[in-house]
matplotlib code that plots the C-alpha trace (Angstrom):
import matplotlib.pyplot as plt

x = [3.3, 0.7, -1.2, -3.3, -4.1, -5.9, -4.2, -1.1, -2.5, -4.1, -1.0, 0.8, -1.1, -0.7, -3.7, -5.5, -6.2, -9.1, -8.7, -10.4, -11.9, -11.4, -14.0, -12.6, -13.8, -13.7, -15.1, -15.3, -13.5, -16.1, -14.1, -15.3, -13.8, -14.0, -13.8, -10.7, -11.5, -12.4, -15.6, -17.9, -17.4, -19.0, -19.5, -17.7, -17.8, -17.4, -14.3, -14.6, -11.4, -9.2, -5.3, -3.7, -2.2, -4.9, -7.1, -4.4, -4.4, -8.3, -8.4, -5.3, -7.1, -10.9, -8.5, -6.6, -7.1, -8.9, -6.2, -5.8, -3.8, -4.9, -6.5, -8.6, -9.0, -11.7, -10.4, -12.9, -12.5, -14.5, -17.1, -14.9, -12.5, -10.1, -8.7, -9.0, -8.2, -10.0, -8.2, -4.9, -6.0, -6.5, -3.8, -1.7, -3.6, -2.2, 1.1, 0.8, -0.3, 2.1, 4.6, 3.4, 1.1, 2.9, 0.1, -0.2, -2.7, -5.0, -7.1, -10.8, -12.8, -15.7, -17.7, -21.2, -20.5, -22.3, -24.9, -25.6, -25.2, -27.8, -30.3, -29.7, -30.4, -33.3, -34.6, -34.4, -36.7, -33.7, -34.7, -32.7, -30.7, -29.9, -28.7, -26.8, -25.0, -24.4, -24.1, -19.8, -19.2, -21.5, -19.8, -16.4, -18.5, -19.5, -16.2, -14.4, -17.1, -16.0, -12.4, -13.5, -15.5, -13.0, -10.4, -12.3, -13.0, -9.1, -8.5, -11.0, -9.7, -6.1, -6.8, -5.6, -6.9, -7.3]
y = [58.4, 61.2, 62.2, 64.9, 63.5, 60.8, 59.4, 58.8, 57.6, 54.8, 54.3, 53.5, 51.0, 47.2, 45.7, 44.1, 45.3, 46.9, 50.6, 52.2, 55.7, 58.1, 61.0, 62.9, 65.3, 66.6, 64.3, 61.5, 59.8, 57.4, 54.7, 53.0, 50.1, 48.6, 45.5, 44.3, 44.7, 47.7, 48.2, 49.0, 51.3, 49.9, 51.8, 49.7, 52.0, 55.1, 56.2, 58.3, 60.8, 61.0, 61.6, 60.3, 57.8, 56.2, 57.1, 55.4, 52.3, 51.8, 52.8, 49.9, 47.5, 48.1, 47.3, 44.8, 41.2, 43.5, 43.4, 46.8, 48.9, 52.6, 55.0, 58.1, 60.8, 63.0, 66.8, 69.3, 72.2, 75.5, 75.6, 77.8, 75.5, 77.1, 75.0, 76.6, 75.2, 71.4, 70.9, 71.8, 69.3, 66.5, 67.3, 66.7, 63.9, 62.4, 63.4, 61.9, 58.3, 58.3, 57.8, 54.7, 53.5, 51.7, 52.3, 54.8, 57.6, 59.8, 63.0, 63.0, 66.5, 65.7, 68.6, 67.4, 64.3, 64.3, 66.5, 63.5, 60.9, 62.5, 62.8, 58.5, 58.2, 60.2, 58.4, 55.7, 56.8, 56.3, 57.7, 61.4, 59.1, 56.1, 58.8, 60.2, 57.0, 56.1, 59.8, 59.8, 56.3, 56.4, 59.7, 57.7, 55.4, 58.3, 60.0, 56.3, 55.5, 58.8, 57.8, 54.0, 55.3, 57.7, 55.4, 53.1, 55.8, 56.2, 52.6, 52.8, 55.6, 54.5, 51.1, 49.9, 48.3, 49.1]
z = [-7.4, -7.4, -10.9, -12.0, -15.0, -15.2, -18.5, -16.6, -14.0, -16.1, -17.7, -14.4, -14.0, -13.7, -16.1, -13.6, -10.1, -8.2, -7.6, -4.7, -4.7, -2.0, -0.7, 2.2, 4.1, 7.0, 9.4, 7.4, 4.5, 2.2, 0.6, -2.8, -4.6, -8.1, -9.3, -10.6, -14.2, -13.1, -14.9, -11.5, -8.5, -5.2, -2.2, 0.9, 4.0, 6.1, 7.8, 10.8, 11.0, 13.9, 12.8, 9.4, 10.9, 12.7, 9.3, 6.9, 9.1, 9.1, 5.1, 4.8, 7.2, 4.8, 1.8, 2.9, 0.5, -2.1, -4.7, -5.3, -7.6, -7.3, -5.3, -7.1, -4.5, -5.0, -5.3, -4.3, -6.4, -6.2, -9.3, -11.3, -11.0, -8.4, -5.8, -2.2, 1.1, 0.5, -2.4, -0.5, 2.1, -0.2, -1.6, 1.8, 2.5, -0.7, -0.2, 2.9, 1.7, -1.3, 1.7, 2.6, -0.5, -2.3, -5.6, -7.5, -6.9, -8.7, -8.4, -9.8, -9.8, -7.4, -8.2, -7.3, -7.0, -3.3, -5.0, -7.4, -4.7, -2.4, -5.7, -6.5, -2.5, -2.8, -5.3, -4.2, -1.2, 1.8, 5.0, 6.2, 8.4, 6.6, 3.9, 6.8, 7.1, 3.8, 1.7, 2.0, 0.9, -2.2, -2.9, -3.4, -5.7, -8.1, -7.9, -8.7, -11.1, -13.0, -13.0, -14.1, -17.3, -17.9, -18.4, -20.2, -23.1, -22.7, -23.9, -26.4, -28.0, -27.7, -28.4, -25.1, -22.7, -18.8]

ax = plt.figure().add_subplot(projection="3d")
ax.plot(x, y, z, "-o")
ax.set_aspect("equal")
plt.show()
């Protein structure tokens, strides 16, 4: 199942499990995973695009044994909020995976989220290539980090927990 909210999506799912964050782009899709508790987003790697199906089977083989029980895609809206043709990819993409994933899956705005992910590289004084390397997959960790804290001031509020 695909959500746009992020309430249901949380409700979906099982209590324990890791999720994994998505950030995809046009070249490249950055994968992030969380812990199972689900309290911290981790950046794991970099997937170089080709065709879905050759995408989906490297994104199932990184993910393979890590117990997981969501994915948050990163939707790329415009900055007023519109969706234009990255959103309607990601979209796809999603409807695409729901066919074979059998989790459910999630959108997260990812407005800046690459913006903030090149400032935490920079600060930490990477080099222009090494940031190169690493900006997509630590973009999934910001966008599934958002998703993560999100949820967890769900279940506070509600009195539930993740």
């Amino acid at each position: 199942m695909i959500f746009d909210e992020i309430e249901a999506f949380a409700a979906a799912l099982p209590r324990i499990g890791a999720l994994a964050g998505l950030d995809l782009g046009t070249k490249t899709i950055g994968v992030a995973v969380s812990d199972t508790a689900r309290m911290v987003a981790s950046p794991l790697a970099t997937i170089r695009r080709t065709k879905f199906t050759a995408d989906a089977a490297e994104l199932d083989r990184l993910l393979a044994g890590r117990e997981i029980a969501g994915l948050v895609l990163g939707l790329p809206r415009n900055m007023d909020g519109s969706e234009g043709p990255r959103a309607q990819s990601t979209r796809a993409f999603a409807r695409n995976l729901d066919r074979r994933a059998p989790c459910p899956i999630a959108f997260w705005d990812e407005r800046l989220s690459t913006v903030a992910a090149e400032r935490a590289l920079l600060e930490a004084d990477t080099t222009r290539k090494r940031r190169g390397e690493v900006i997509d997959h630590v973009a999934a960790s910001y966008i599934l980090q958002g998703a993560l804290d999100r949820m967890r001031r769900i279940a506070a509020e509600t009195g539930h927990g993740t």
